[in-house]
C-alpha positions as CSV (number, residue, x, y, z in Angstrom):
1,X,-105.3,20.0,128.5
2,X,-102.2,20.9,129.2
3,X,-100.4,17.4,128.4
4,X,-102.3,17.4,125.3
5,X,-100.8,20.5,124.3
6,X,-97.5,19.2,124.8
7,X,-97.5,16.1,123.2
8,X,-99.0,18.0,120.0
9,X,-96.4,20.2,119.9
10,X,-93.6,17.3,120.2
11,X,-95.3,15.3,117.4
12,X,-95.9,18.4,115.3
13,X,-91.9,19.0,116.0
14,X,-91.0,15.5,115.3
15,X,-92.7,15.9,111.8
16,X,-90.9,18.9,111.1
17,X,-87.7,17.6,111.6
18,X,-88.0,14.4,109.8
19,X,-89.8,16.6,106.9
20,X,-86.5,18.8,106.8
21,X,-84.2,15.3,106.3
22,X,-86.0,14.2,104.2
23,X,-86.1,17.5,102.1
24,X,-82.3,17.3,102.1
25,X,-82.0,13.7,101.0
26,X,-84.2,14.7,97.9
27,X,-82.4,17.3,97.1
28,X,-78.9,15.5,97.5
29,X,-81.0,12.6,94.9
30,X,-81.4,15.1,92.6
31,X,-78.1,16.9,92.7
32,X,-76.7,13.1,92.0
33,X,-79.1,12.6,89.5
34,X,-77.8,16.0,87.4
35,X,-74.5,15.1,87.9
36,X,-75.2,12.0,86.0
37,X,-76.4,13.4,83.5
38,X,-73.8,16.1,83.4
39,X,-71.4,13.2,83.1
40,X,-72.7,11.7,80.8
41,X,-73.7,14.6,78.2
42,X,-69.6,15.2,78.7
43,X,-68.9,11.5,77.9
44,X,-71.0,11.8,74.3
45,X,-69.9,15.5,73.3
46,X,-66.2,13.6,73.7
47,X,-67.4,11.1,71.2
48,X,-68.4,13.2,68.7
């Protein structure tokens, strides 16, 4: 019972951490993503 315990704990760890990177690389995807757009908005209000 007690190794059970343990390797839940380790996976439900594992998971956690991999959830947190891959948390971060959405959220640096979408921070790109805006300032893409920011760019670009900038390029067109130079145009007109």
């Amino acid at each position: 019972m007690k190794k059970f315990l343990v390797l839940l704990l380790t996976i439900v760890f594992s998971l956690g951490v991999s959830a947190c990177n891959t948390v971060k690389g959405v959220g640096q995807d979408v921070s790109a993503v805006g300032s893409d757009i920011d760019s670009a908005a900038t390029a067109v209000q130079n145009k007109l």
